[in-house]
N, C-alpha and C positions, 0 to 999 in steps of 0.2 A: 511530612511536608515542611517540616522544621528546617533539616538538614543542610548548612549549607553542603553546596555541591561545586568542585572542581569545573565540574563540563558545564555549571551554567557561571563561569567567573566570581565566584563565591557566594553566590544567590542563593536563598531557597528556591524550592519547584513553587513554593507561592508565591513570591518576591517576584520570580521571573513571569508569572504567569500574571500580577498586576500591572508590570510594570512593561509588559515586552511582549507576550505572547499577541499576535494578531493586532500589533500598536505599533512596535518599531525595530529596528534593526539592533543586533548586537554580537561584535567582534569578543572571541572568549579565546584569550593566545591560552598554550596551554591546556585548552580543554582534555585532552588527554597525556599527558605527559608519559614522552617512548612511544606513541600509536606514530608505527612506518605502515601500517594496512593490514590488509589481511591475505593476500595472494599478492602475487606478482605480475608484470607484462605480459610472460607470456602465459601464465596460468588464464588470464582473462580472457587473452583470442583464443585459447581454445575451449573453453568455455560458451563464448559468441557462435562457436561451430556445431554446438547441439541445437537442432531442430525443436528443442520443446521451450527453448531460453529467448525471452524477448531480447536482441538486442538489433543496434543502430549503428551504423556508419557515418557520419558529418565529413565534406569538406569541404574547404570553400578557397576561393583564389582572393589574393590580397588585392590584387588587381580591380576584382569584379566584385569585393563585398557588398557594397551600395546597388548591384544588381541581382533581380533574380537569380539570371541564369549564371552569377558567382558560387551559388552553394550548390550541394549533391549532397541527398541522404539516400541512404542503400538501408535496408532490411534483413535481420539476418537470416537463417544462418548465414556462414560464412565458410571458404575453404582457406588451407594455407596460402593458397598462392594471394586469394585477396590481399592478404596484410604483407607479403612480400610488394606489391607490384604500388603501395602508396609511395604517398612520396617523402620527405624527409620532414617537413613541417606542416603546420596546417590543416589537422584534419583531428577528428578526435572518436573514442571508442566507447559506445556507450551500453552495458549491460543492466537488464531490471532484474528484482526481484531475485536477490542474492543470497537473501535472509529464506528463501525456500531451498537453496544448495549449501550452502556453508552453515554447520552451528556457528562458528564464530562470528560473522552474521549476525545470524536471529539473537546472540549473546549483544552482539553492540546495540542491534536493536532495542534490547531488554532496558538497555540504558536509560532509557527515556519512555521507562512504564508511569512516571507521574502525569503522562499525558495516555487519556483512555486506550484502551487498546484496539475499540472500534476505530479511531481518529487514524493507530499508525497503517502504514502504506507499506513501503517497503525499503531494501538498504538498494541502491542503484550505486554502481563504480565506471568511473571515468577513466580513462587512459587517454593522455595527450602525449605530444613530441613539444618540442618550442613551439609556441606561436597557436598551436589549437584549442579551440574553443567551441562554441556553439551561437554564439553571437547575441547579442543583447537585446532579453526580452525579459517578461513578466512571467511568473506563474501562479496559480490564483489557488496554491494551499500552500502552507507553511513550509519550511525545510532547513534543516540545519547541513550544513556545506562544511564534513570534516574532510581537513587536507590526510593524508596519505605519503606517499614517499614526492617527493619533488616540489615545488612552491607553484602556487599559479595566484597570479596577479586577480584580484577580483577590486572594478567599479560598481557602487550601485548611484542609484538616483529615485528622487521621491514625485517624481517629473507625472505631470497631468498627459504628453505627448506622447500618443500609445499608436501612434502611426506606421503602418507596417511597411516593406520593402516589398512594394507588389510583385508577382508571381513567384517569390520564394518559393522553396518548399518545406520551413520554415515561419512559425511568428517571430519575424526576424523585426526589432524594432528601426525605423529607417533616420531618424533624429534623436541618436541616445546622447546625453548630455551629462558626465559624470560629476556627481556631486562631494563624493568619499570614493578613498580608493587606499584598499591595503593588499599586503603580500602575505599570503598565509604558508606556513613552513609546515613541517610534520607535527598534529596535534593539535595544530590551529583549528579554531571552529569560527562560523559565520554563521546566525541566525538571521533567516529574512522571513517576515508576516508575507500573506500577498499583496501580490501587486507592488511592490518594489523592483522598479525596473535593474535588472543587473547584468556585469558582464563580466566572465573569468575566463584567462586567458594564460597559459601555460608557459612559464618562465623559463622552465629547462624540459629536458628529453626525460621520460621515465616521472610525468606528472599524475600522481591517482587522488581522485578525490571521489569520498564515499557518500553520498545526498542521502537522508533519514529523509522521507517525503510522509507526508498525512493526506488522509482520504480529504476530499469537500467538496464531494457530489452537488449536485446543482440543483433547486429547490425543484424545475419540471421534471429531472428525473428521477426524486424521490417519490412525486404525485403521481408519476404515472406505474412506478415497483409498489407504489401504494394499493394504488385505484388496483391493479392487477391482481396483487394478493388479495383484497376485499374482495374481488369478483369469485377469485376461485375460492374464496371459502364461506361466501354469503352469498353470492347471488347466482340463481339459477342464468340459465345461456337460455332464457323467453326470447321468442321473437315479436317484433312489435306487432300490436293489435290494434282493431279500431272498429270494433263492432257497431258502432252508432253513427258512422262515415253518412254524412250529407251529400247530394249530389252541389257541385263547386261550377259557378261559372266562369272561373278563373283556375285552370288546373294547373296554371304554372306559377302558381305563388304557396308558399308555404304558409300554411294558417294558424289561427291560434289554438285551435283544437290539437293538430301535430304537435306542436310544441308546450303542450299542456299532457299529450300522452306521454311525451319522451320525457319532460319533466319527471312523473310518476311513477316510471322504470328507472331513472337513477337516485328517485327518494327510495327506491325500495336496496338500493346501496347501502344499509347502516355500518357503520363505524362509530368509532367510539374511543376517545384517547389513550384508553388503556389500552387498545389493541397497536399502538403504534412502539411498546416496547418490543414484543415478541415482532413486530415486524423487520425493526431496528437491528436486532440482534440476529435474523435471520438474513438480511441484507447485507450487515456489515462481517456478517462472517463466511458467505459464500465465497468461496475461492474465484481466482481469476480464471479466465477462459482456457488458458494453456495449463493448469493445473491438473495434474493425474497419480490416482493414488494407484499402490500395486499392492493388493492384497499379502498379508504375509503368509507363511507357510502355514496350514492349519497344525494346532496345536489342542488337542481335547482341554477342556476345563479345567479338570485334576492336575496335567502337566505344566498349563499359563499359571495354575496359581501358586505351584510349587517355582516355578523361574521368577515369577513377580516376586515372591517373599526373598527370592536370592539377590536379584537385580534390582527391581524397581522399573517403574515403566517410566519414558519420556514420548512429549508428542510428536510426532513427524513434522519436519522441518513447514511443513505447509497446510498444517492445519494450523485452525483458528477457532477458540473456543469462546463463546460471549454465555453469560448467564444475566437472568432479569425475574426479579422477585421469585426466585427459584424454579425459575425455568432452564432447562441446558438448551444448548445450541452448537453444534458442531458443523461446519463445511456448509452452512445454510441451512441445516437442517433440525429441526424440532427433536433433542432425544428424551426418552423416558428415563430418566432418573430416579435413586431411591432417595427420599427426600433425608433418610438419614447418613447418608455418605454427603450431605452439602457442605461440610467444611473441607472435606479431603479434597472434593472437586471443582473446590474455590481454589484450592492450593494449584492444582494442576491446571486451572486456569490459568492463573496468575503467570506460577512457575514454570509453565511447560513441563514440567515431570514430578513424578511422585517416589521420593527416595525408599531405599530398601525397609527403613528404619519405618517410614508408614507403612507400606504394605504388609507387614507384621502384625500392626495395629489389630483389633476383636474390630473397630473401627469398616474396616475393610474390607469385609466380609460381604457385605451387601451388595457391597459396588465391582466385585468380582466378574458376575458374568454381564456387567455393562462393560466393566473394562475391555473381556476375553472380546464382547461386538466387535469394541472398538478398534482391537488388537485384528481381529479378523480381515476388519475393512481397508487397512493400513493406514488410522487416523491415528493409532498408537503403536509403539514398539515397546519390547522388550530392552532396557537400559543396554544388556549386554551386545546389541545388535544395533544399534542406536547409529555407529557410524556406516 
């Protein structure tokens, strides 16, 4: 955490993290020096045309911004003809979850491991023409905004007026008032905390900009993936009772007696702070809804562990591994691990893969036929299969 770092304007990840993280804005030109992207124009529309890829259509008429009925978002997928039949400006392309298709991706993602790896989200890529955007709002978790091939104009504003553009389809801000405003070129970075109202806006044709976004789930829906896992692993499914029931001359009021049973069945809810790690790490590593593994080819024990010692395993683009006081956690899920492979499988955390030179380790032994599970499942690959 010493290091100065390039991508954070010569900061350390401490420095940045006092002085900037979830506080204030900060322009980092250069952040990658040479980063033109990672794919191209039309690698991304056709990418948008897989069924299993979140992606979005924005556009809006210049004429009608300040109105609802100025924008139109489409959902993907997508056909060719969709992106033939736009129009020349005005509209932009928006793909999530990029760092589950592309290693080079989840590798830029890696860039920004001094931030937990529960917190990161995903890489999302933009495509604009001149003039496209998605119009000036907030978003309420952090994001660093690296430019890609083309410049796009970004204003922000630290504005209290969070007033929307009624019946958008869109939180489309309808009084945005710029306070700062730069043009980011290729390698340019922008960090914004939340809640900084901002707006970027595409300078020339062939504009890509790659968003690093971080999870920040909202406190009611961490109480209620809470309360949910407490039930199902503490509390029976009783139905309420009330053996001692008085006859009421008032049957339409809820009494103190009811609310003193129902009390009593969710004290028998215990919890306990320690139980909020293994929750945490089961929550934040669950994959998104459109995620799907494809099992790989089975491989007997004998033969995984002769290709590991050759290759080395990596994890598949879309898993996610969290551990907590030596617990594992893979895809949401609790696995049983040998508490003496915890260093290897800190590395594979960290790292996403386990190079050839471990898996030869006497080390690695143990952790053999958890690997072969997980190799089964297709939460890991064989290095050599890896593309």
């Amino acid at each position: 955490m010493q290091q100065a770092l390039t991508l954070l304007n010569g900061l350390t990840p401490a420095e940045f993290m006092a002085e900037y993280w979830q506080k204030k804005p900060l322009l980092i030109r250069g952040a990658m020096p040479g980063f033109q992207g990672l794919l191209d124009p039309a690698e991304l529309a056709g990418i948008a045309c897989d069924s299993d890829v979140p992606a979005r259509l924005i556009q809006f008429d210049p004429d009608r911004a300040q109105h609802g009925d100025g924008w139109k978002v489409r959902q993907g997928p997508f056909e060719d003809d969709d992106f033939t039949a736009l129009p020349a400006q005005h509209w932009t392309l928006l793909v999530q979850g990029m760092n589950h298709l592309l290693p080079e991706a989840q590798a830029l993602l890696s860039q920004f491991n001094f931030i937990p790896t529960a917190r990161l989200d995903d890489v999302m890529v933009s495509y604009a023409p001149t003039g496209g955007g998605v119009g000036p709002h907030i978003d309420s978790y952090d994001v660093f905004l690296l430019q890609g091939a083309g410049k796009r104009r970004w204003r922000i504003s630290q504005q209290t007026d969070l007033r929307l553009i009624p019946d958008a389809p869109l939180r489309i801000l309808s009084h945005f008032v710029s306070e700062q405003e730069w043009v980011l070129e290729p390698g340019d970075m922008l960090y914004l905390p939340p809640n900084v109202a901002h707006w970027g806006v595409a300078e020339d044709d062939d504009c890509m900009t790659y968003s690093i976004g971080f999870r920040a789930p909202a406190a009611r829906e961490l109480a209620v993936e809470f309360l949910e896992a407490c039930r199902q692993d503490s509390l029976p499914d009783e139905l309420y009772r009330d053996p001692q029931l008085q006859p009421v001359a008032d049957a339409a009021a809820v009494d103190a007696d009811m609310v003193g049973n129902v009390a009593a069945m969710l004290r028998r809810l215990p919890w306990q702070t320690e139980q909020l790690g293994p929750f945490l790490a089961k929550y934040f590593s669950e994959p998104k809804a459109y995620v799907v593994f494809s099992p790989n080819r089975k491989l007997s024990l004998d033969k995984f562990t002769q290709r590991v010692a050759q290759h080395g395993v990596v994890m598949d683009l879309q898993t996610q591994m969290l551990h907590w006081q030596g617990q594992y956690f893979i895809n949401g899920e609790a696995v049983a691990a040998p508490v003496e492979g915890a260093s290897l499988l800190n590395v594979l955390a960290n790292q996403r893969q386990l190079a050839a030179t471990l898996c030869q380790a006497p080390t690695v032994t143990c952790l053999l036929p958890w690997l072969h599970d997980m190799y089964l499942s297709g939460y890991v690959h064989l290095a050599e299969n890896a593309a």
